[in-house]
C-alpha positions in Angstrom: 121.0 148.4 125.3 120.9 151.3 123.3 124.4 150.4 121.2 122.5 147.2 120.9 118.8 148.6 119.4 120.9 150.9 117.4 122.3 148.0 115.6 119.3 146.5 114.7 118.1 149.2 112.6 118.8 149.2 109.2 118.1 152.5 107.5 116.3 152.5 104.1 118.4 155.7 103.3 121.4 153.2 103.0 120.3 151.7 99.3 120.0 155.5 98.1 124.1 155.2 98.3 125.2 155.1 94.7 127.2 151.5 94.6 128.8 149.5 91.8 126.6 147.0 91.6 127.0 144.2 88.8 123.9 144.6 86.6 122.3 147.8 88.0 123.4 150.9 85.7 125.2 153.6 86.9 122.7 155.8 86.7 119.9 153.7 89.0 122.4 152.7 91.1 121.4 155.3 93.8 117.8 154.3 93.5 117.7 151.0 93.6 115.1 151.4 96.9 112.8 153.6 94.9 112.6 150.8 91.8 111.9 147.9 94.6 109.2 150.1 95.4 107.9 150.6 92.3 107.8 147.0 92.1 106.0 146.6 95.1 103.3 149.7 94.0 103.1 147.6 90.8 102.6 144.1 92.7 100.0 144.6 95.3 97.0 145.8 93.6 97.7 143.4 90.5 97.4 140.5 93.2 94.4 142.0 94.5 92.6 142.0 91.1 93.6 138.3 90.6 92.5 137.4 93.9 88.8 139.1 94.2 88.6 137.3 90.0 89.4 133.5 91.9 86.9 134.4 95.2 84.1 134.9 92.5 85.2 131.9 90.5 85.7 130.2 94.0 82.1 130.9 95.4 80.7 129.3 92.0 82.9 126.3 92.5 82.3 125.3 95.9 78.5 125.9 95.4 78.4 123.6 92.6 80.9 121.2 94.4 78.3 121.1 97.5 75.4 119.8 94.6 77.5 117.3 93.2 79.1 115.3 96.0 76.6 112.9 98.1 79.5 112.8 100.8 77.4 114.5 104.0 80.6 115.9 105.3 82.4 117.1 102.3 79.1 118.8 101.4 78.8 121.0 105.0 82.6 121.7 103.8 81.9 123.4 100.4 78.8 125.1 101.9 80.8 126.4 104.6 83.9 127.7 102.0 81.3 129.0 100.0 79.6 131.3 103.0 83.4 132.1 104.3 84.0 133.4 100.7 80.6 135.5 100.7 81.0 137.1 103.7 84.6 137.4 104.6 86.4 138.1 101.4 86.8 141.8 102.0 88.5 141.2 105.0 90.7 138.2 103.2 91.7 141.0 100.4 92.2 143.5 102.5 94.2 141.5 105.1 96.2 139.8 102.0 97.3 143.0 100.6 98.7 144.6 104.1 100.3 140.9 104.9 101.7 141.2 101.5 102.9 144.5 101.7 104.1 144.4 105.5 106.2 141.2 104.3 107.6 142.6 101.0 108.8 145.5 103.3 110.8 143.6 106.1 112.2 141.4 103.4 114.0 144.7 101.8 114.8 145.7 105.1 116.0 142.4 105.8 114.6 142.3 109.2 115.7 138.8 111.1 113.3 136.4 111.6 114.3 136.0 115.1 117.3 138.2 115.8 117.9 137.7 119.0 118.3 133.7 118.5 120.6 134.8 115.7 123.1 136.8 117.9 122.7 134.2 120.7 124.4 131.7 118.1 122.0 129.0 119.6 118.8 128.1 118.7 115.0 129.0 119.3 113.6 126.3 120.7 110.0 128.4 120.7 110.5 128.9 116.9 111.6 125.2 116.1 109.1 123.6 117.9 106.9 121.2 115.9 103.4 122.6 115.2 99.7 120.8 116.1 98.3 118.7 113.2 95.7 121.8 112.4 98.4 124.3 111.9 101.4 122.1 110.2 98.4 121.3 107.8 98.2 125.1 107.2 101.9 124.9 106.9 101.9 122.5 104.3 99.5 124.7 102.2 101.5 127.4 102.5 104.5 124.9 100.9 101.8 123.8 98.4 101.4 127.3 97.1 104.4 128.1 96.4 104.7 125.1 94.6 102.0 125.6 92.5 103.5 128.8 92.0 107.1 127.7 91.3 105.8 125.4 88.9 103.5 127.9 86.4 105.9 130.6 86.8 109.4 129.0 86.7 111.1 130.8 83.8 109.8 134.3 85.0 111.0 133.5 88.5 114.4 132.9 87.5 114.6 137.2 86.0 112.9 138.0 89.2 114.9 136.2 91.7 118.4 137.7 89.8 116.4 141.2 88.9 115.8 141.3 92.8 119.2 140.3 93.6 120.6 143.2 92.2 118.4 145.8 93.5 119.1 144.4 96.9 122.8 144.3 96.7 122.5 140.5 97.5 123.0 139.1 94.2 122.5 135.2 95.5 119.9 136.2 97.4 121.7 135.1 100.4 120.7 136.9 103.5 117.3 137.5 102.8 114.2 136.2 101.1 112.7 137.2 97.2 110.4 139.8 98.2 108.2 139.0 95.3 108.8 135.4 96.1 106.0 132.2 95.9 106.6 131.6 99.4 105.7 135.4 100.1 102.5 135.0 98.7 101.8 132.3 100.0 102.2 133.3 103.7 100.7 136.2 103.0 97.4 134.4 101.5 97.1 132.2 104.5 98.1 135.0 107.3 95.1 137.0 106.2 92.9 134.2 107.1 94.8 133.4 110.3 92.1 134.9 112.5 89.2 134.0 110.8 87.0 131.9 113.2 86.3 129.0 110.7 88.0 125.1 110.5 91.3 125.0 108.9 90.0 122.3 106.6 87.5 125.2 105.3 90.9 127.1 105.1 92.4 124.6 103.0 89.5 124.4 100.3 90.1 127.5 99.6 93.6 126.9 99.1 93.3 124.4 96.4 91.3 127.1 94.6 94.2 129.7 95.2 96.1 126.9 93.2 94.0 126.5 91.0 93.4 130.4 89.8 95.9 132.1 90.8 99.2 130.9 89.3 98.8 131.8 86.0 97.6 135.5 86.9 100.7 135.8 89.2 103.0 134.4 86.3 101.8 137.7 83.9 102.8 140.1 87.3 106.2 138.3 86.8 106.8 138.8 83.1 105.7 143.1 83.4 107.9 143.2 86.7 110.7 141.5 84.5 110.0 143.6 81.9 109.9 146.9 83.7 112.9 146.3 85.2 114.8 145.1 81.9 113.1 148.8 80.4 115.1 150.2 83.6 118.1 148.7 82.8 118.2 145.9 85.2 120.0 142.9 84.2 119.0 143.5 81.0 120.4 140.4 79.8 120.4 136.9 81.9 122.4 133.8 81.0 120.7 130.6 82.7 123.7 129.2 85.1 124.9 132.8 85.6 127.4 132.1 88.4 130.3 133.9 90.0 133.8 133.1 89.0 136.1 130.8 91.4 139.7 131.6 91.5 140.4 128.2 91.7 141.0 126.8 88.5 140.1 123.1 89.2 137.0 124.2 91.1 134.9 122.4 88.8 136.7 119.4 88.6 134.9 117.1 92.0 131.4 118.2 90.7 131.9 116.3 86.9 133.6 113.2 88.6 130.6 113.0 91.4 128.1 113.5 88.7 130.1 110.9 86.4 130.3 108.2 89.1 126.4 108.2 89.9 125.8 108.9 85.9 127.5 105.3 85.9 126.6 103.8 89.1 130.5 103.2 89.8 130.9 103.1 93.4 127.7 101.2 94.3 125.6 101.8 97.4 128.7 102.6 99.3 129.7 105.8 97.4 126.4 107.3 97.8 127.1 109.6 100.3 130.3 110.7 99.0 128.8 111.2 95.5 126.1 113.8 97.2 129.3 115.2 98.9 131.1 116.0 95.7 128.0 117.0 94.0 127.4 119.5 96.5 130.8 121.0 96.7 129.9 123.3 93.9 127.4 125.5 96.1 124.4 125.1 94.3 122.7 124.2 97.3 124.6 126.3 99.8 126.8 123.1 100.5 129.7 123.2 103.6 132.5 122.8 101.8 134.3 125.5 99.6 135.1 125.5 96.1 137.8 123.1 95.3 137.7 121.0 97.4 136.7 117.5 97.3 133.9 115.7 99.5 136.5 113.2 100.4 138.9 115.8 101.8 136.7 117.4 103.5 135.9 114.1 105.5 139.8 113.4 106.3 140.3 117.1 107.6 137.3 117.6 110.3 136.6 115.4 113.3 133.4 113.6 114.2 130.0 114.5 114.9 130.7 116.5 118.1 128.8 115.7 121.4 127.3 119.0 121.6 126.0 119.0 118.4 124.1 116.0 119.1 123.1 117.1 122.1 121.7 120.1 121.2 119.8 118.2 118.4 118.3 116.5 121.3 117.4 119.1 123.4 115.3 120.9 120.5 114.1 117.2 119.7 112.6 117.0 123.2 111.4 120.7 122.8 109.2 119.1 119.5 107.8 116.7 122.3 107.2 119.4 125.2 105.8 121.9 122.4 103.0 119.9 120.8 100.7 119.9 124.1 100.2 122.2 126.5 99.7 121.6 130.4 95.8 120.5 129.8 96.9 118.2 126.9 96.3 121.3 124.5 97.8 122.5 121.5 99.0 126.4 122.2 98.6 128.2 119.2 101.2 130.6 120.4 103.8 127.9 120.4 103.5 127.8 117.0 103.1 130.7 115.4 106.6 130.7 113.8 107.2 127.0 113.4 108.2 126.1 109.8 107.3 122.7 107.7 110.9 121.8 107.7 112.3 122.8 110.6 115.9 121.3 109.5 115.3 124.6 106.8 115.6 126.7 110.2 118.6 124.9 111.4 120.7 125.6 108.9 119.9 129.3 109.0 120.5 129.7 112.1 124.0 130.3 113.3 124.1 126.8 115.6 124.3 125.7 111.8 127.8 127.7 111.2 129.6 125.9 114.6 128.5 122.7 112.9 131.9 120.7 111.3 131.7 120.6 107.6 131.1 116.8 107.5 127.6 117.6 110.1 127.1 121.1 107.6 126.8 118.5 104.5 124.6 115.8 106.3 122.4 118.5 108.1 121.8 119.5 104.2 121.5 117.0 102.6 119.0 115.4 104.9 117.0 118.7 104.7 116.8 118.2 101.0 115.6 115.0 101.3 112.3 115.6 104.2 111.7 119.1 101.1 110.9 115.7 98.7 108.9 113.9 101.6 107.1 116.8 102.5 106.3 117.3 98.9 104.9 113.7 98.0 101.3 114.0 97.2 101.1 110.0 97.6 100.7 110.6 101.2 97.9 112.7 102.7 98.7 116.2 104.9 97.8 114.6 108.0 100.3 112.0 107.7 103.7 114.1 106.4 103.0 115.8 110.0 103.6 112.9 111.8 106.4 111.8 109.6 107.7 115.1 110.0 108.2 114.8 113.8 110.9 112.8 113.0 113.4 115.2 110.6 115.5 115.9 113.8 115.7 112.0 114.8 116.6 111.8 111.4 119.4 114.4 111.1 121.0 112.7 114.2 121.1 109.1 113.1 122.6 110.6 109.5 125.1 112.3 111.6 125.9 109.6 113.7 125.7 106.6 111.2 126.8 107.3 107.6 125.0 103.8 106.5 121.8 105.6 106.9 122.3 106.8 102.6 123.6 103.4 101.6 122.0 100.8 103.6 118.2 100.0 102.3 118.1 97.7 105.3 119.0 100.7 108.1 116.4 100.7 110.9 115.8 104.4 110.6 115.6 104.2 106.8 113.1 101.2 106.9 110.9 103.2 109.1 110.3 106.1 106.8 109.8 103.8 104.3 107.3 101.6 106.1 105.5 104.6 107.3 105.2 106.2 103.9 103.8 102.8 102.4 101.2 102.9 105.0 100.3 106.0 104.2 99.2 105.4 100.5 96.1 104.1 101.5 95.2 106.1 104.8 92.4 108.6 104.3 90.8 111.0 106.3 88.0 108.9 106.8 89.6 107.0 109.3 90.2 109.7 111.8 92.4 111.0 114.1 91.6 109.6 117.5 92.5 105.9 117.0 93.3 103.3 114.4 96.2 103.8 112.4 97.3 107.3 113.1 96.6 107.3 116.7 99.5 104.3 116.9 101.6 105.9 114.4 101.2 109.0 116.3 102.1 107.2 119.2 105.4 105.9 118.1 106.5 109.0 116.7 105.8 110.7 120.1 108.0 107.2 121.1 110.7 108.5 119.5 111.1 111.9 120.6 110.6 110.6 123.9 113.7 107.9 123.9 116.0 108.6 121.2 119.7 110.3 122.2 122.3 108.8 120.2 121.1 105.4 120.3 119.8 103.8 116.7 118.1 100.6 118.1 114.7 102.7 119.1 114.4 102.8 115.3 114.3 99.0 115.3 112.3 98.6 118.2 109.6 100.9 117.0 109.7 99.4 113.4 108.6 96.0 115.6 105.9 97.6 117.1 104.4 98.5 114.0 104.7 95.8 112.2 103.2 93.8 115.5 99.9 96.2 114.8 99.8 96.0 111.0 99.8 92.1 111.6 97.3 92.7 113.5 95.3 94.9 111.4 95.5 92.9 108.2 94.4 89.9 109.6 91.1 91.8 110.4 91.1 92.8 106.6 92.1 89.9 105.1 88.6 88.3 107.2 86.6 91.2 105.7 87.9 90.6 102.5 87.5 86.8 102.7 84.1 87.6 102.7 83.5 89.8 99.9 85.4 87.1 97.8 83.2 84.4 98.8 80.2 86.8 97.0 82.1 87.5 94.1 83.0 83.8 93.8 79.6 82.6 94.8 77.9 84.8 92.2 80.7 84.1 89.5 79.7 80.3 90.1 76.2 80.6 90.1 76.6 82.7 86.5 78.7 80.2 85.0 76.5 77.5 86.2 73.6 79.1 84.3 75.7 78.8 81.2 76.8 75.4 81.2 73.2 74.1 82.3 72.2 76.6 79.6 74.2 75.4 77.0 73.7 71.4 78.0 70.0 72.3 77.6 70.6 74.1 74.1 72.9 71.0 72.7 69.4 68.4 73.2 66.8 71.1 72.7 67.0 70.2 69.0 66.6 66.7 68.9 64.0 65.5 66.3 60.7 64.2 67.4 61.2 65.6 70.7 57.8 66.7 72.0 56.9 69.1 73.2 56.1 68.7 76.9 59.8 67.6 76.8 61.0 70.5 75.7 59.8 72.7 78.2 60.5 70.7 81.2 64.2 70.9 79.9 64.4 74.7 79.1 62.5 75.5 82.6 63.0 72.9 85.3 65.8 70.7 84.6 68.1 73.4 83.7 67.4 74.9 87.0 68.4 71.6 88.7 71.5 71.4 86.2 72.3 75.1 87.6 72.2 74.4 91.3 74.0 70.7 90.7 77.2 72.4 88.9 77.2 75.3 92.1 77.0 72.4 94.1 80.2 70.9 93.4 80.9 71.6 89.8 81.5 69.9 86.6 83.3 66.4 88.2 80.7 66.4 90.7 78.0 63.3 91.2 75.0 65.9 91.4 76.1 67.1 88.1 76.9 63.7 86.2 73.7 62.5 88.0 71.4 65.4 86.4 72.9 64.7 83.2 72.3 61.5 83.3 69.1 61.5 84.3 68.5 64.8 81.3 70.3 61.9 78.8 67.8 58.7 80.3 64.8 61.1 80.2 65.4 62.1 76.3 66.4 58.4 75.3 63.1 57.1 77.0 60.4 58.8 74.8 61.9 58.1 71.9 60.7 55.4 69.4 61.4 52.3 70.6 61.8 50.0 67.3 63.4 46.9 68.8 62.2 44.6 72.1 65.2 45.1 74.1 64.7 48.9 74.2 61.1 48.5 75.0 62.9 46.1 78.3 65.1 48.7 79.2 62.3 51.1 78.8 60.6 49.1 81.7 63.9 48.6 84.0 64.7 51.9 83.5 61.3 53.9 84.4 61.5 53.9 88.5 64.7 55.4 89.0 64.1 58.0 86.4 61.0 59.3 87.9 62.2 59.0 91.3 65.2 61.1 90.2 63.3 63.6 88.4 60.5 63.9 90.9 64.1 64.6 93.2 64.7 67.6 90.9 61.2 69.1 90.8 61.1 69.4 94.4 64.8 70.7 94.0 63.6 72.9 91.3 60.4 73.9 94.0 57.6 72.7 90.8 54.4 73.5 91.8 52.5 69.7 92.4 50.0 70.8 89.9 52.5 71.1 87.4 54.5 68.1 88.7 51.3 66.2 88.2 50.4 67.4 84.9 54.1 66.7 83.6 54.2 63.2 84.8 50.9 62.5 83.1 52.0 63.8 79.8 55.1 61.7 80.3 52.7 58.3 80.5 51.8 59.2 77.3 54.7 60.2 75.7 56.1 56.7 76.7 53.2 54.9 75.7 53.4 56.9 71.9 57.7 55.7 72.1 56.1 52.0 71.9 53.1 52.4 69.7 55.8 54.0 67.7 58.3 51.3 67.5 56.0 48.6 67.1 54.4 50.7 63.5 55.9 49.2 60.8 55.8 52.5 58.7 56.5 55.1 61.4 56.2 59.2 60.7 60.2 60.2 59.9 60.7 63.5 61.2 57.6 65.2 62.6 58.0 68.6 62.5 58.2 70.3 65.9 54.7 71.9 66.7 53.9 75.8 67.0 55.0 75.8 70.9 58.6 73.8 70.5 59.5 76.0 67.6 58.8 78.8 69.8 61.0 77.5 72.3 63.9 76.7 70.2 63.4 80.4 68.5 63.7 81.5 72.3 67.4 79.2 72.7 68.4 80.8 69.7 67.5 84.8 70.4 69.3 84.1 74.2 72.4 82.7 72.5 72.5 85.8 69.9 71.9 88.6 73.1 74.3 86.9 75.4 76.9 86.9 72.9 76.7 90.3 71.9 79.3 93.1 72.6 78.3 94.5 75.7 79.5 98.3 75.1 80.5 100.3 78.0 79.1 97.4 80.7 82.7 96.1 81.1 84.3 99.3 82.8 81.6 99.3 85.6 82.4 98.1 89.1 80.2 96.4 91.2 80.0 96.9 94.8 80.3 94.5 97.3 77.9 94.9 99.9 78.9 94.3 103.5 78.3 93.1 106.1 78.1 89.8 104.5 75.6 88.2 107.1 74.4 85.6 105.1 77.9 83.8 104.4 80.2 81.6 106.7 83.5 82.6 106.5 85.8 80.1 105.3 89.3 79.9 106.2 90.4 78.9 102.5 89.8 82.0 100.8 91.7 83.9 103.6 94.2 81.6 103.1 94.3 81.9 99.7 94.8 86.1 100.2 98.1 85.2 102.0 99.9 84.1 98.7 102.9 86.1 97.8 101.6 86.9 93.9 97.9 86.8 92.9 98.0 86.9 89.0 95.5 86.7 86.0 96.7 83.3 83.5 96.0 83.0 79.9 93.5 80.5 81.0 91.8 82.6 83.0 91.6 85.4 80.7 89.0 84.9 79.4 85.4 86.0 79.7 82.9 82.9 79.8 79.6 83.9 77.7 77.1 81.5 75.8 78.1 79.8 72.7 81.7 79.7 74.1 82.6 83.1 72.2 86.5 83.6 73.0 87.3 87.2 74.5 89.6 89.1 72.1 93.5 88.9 72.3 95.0 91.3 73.9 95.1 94.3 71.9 97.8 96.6 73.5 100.1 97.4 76.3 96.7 98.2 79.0 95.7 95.1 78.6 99.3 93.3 79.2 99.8 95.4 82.3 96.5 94.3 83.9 97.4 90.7 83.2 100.5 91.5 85.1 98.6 93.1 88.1 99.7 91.7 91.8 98.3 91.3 94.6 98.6 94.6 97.0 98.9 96.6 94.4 97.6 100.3 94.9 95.7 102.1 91.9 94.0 105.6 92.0 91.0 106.2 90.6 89.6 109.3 89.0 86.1 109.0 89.9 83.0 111.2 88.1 82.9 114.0 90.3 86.6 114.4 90.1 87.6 113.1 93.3 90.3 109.9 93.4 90.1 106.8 95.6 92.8 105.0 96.1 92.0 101.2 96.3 94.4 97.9 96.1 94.2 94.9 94.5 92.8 92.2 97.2 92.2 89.2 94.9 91.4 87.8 91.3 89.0 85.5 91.0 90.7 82.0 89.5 87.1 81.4 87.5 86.6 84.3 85.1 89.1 86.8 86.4 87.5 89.3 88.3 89.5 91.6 90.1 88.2 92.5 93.8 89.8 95.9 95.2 88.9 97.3 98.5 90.6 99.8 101.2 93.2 99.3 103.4 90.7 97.8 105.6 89.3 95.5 103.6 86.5 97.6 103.4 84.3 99.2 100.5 85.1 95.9 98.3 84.3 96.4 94.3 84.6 94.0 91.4 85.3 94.8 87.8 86.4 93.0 84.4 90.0 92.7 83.3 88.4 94.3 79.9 87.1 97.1 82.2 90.2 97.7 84.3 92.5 97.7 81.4 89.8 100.4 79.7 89.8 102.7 82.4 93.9 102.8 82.5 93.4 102.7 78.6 91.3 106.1 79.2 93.2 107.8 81.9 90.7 107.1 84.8 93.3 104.9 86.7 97.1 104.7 87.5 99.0 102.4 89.3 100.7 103.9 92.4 104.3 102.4 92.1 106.0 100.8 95.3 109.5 102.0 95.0 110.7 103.0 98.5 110.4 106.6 99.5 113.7 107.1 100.9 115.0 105.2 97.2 112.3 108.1 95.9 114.1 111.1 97.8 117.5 110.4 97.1 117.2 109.6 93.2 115.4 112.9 93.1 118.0 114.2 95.2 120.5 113.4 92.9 119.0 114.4 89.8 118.4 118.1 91.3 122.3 117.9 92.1 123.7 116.3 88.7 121.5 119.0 87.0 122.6 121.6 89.2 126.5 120.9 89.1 126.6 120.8 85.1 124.7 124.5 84.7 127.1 125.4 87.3 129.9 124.4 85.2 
């Protein structure tokens, strides 16, 4: 036991040895410890000063934040952040600066992680086990800041990482972390708020401000560390791809023709996984095989996926299952105090990762590689990648066992991820946690933990089950949905049966010697009955020919009657056309004193249509008298207003309100929501308005790429107080081209304008979320990182 403690202490007296190390002069050599120090000295209160700057910017924010949303919930959440950042951010400075400083420390002193899993050469199933929703959410913060960081401070992390490298006599950094490392800081961040009693989603506003603030102040520690170090003498000079010479000379060689063959495609689908293979072989990625030596090779000269490889992949699986509740159906904190995001990451350090065969050693990384880009893919919310996460160990074992999983699009397993993602695009927190659509997906991830050993067909079989609820689900939103197009199509109806009575009205309101009782009665009562006969059943409908008619019959009847046949059809022709238009007044809901008074004034207007006819020297063209001028004048002004541009109006939505008690659902517009493609024609681009005034042409590529919009689609929008929504396309309506988007649900339905749509993509305020795959996703990305990563190396 004492031989044993012994060994695990690593004095810091060792790095005062002068060594020959490549980079480090001579004269430092011997105190290299005493210039990571100064580093560290350097570091800690410069992070300090940046942090106590973004907690004053940070209180600001979330108080203004609290003002602006009208979200109840949200707003307790910024209130709350704000009061945690008032009252606890000495002891969140503090504690950052001794978490900081206690981690830079054993990262020097390379202390294990967990050293006696280490010299057990097995795993620890305590570490690796999967962590509860609240803290794998804290977990993926922690990935997010170091992203954030990577990302500002790229360039200066690449002196630092090599710079640190030296001084550490590690110059890969292979057995132990950057101390000054993103990932550092960012465990360091949220460990000093690991005991402060307040929710994690409090936690996690203020991480989004850490993002926000503190990248750039972190990327000017960088460039004086680099700098003080190049004034030292460290690595004074760094070439980007710096690597260490093979003494094979054809080393090289299987990295150009791996990144040749994907660069071309040759191979296809089936020489996918032996393109990652070759790509890896150069080491960029700490890859199994050595240099030299071919993917291919590799693959002929070990055996398969062992049986206790696999079955200690299932043991730790079922260790995820045990580990995420306790005996009371809890979640023990304990259990996961040193569980990772990617726990495949912990694997492969881990000397169970060294027993693997190289052909497992390559799989085990490259599947690792790919859960880094899942786990990374803003498109899906926090709360989602840790239930998609539960399943990087399932994963690893069907890639071990079935070598299809990289080729074949159609692989259960593969399908699965790619389902689940999908799903995921529209899911918001909104929805909850305790049923719905993450309780079931919850539950067949837990399915899966449960059942799976070497056997793919779970993969199916849950893949079923969820398409059995989705089924299930959507026909629920396509109802809701249903409904909120019968408004939009009932309203777009009754507005375009405004203008056609409008303009029927407007095309007779200017016949000579109309009078003017006439007049009115067409511009206010008739054109009402016109309106309600075209919603009725449109322009081939009898109502509609019948109030036309009857408009025509009524027009033709008081004017002069010159010859005696007209004066006979005059006389056929008079009780049908009042019982037709005392049908519309009651339609119309005319007062009967104003019915009254119209069909007296009608008497005489037929009785001056005769007296007219029979005067042998008639009055040609009677000027219209002060009232019909003013109602023409009225026709005219409308027709001008209504044709107008309509400025910004066009890029407004209009909210749906539901429920929609008032309307009985009607199976044809579900049925119409079922089509494969729901797509805006030339016809029905176009924007009806009075006087018939044509929409513009399309202008430029926004507008083309609406046009082209189909149904399902998914497009985030940048709302005024900065917040997105995510919404997808649910319909287009077939009379003026409204577009209808709602949730997932088919809930929170809005309309807008193909003008409006196409102006908010025009203006950055929307995007369309693309549907490739998300495995297709990972592994492009995948192999861009290693086609990039193979040519520097060369």
């Amino acid at each position: 036991m004492k031989e044993a403690a012994q060994n695990n202490v690593v004095m810091m007296s060792q790095y005062e040895k002068p060594r020959a190390v490549p980079g480090l002069p001579p004269a430092v050599a011997g105190g290299s410890a005493s210039l990571l120090n100064e580093c560290r000295d350097m570091v800690a209160p410069r992070l300090m000063q940046a942090l106590s700057i973004m907690m004053d910017k940070a209180g600001d924010e979330f108080f203004d934040l609290s003002d602006q949303t009208s979200h109840h919930e949200m707003r307790n959440l910024y209130l709350d952040a704000m009061t945690l950042v008032r009252d606890e951010r000495g002891v969140i400075e503090k504690g950052f600066r001794q978490q900081f400083e206690q981690a830079f420390n054993r990262e020097v002193r390379r202390d294990p992680l967990q050293g006696d899993a280490r010299q057990q050469g097995g795993f620890n199933f305590e570490e690796l086990s999967l962590v509860a929703p609240d803290d794998l959410e804290e977990s993926l913060a922690c990935g997010n800041i170091a992203n954030s960081i990577h990302d500002a401070c790229g360039e200066e992390l690449f002196g630092i990482e090599k710079r640190m490298g030296v001084l550490l006599h590690d110059p890969e950094l292979a057995h132990t972390g950057n101390p000054l490392g993103p990932e550092l800081i960012g465990k360091s961040f949220l460990g000093a708020m690991k005991e402060l009693d307040c929710p994690v989603k409090v936690k996690l506003l203020l991480v989004t401000m850490f993002n926000k603030h503190m990248p750039g102040k972190i990327k000017d520690v960088y460039r004086d560390i680099n700098q003080h170090l190049v004034e030292k003498g460290v690595l004074e000079k760094i070439r980007v791809g710096m690597r260490r010479r093979s003494d094979a000379g054809g080393a090289s060689q299987p990295g150009h023709a791996a990144a040749a063959a994907v660069a071309t495609g040759s191979g296809g689908e089936a020489g996918l996984f032996a393109a990652l293979q070759q790509l890896l072989t150069q080491g960029a990625f700490g890859g199994a095989f050595p240099a030299g030596q071919s993917g291919a090779v590799a693959q002929a000269q070990v055996p398969a996926t062992s049986l206790s490889v696999v079955n200690t992949l299932t043991r730790l699986q079922q260790e995820q299952l045990g580990g995420l509740a306790g005996s009371d159906g809890s979640s023990p904190a304990s259990a996961f105090d040193h569980a990772r995001v990617n726990v495949l990451r912990d694997i492969k350090a881990s000397s169970a990762a060294g027993a693997m065969g190289q052909m497992d050693a390559m799989t085990l990384d490259i599947v690792a590689m790919l859960f880094d880009y899942i786990l990374d893919d803003r498109r899906i919310p926090d709360a989602m990648k840790a239930l998609i996460s539960r399943l990087q160990i399932p994963v690893l074992k069907v890639a071990m066992l079935d070598k299809s999983f990289f080729s074949q699009k159609a692989h259960p397993a593969r399908k699965l991820l790619d389902k689940l993602a999908e799903i995921s695009i529209g899911w918001n927190e909104a929805e909850g946690h305790q049923g719905g659509l993450y309780k079931e997906v919850d539950d067949l991830m837990q399915r899966i933990l449960n059942e799976f050993d070497d056997q793919v067909g779970i993969f199916a079989e849950v893949l079923e089950a969820l398409g059995l609820y989705l089924a299930e689900e959507k026909k629920q939103a396509d109802a809701l949905t249903g409904l909120s197009a019968q408004l939009v199509h009932h309203r777009e109806r009754e507005e375009i049966a405004k203008i056609m009575a409008h303009d029927e009205i407007r095309r007779r309101i200017h016949a000579p010697q109309l009078p003017d009782v006439i007049r009115n009665f067409l511009a206010g009562c008739w054109e009402t009955v016109l309106s309600a006969a075209y919603v009725q059943a449109g322009e081939d409908g009898a109502p509609w020919r019948q109030a036309i008619a009857t408009l025509d019959e009524l027009i033709w009847s008081v004017e002069p009657k010159r010859v005696p046949d007209d004066r006979k059809q005059l006389v056929s022709l008079l009780p049908g056309l009042l019982k037709r238009l005392q049908d519309g007044m009651a339609l119309a809901a005319l007062p009967d004193a104003e019915r009254d008074q119209f069909f007296s004034r009608l008497v005489k207007c037929h009785a001056d249509a005769i007296k007219s006819g029979l005067d042998a020297h008639p009055q040609a063209g009677a000027a219209p008298g002060q009232e019909a001028g003013f109602v023409v004048q009225a026709f005219a002004a409308e027709d001008s207003a209504q044709s107008a541009p309509q400025g910004g109006e066009a890029a407004d939505f209009t909210a749906i309100p539901l429920p929609l008690e008032t309307l009985v659902p009607d199976p044809g517009f579900v049925q119409s929501l079922n089509a494969e493609a729901c797509e805006v024609d030339d016809s029905e681009w176009q924007t009806l308005a009075i006087g018939d005034a044509p929409r513009q042409a399309a202008t430029d590529d926004y507008d083309t790429m609406v046009k082209r919009l189909k149904r399902g689609t998914w497009i985030e929008f940048e709302l005024e107080n900065g917040e997105s929504n995510r919404v997808k396309l649910a319909w287009v309506s077939p009379l003026k081209g409204l577009f209808l988007f709602t949730n997932r649900l088919g809930e929170r339905a809005v309309s807008i304008t193909p003008a409006g749509l196409a102006e908010k993509f025009r203006n950055g305020y929307a995007q369309v979320i693309d549907d490739i795959a998300l495995v297709d996703r990972a592994v492009d990305n995948l192999m861009e990182r290693l086609k990039q990563t193979a040519a520097i190396a060369q």
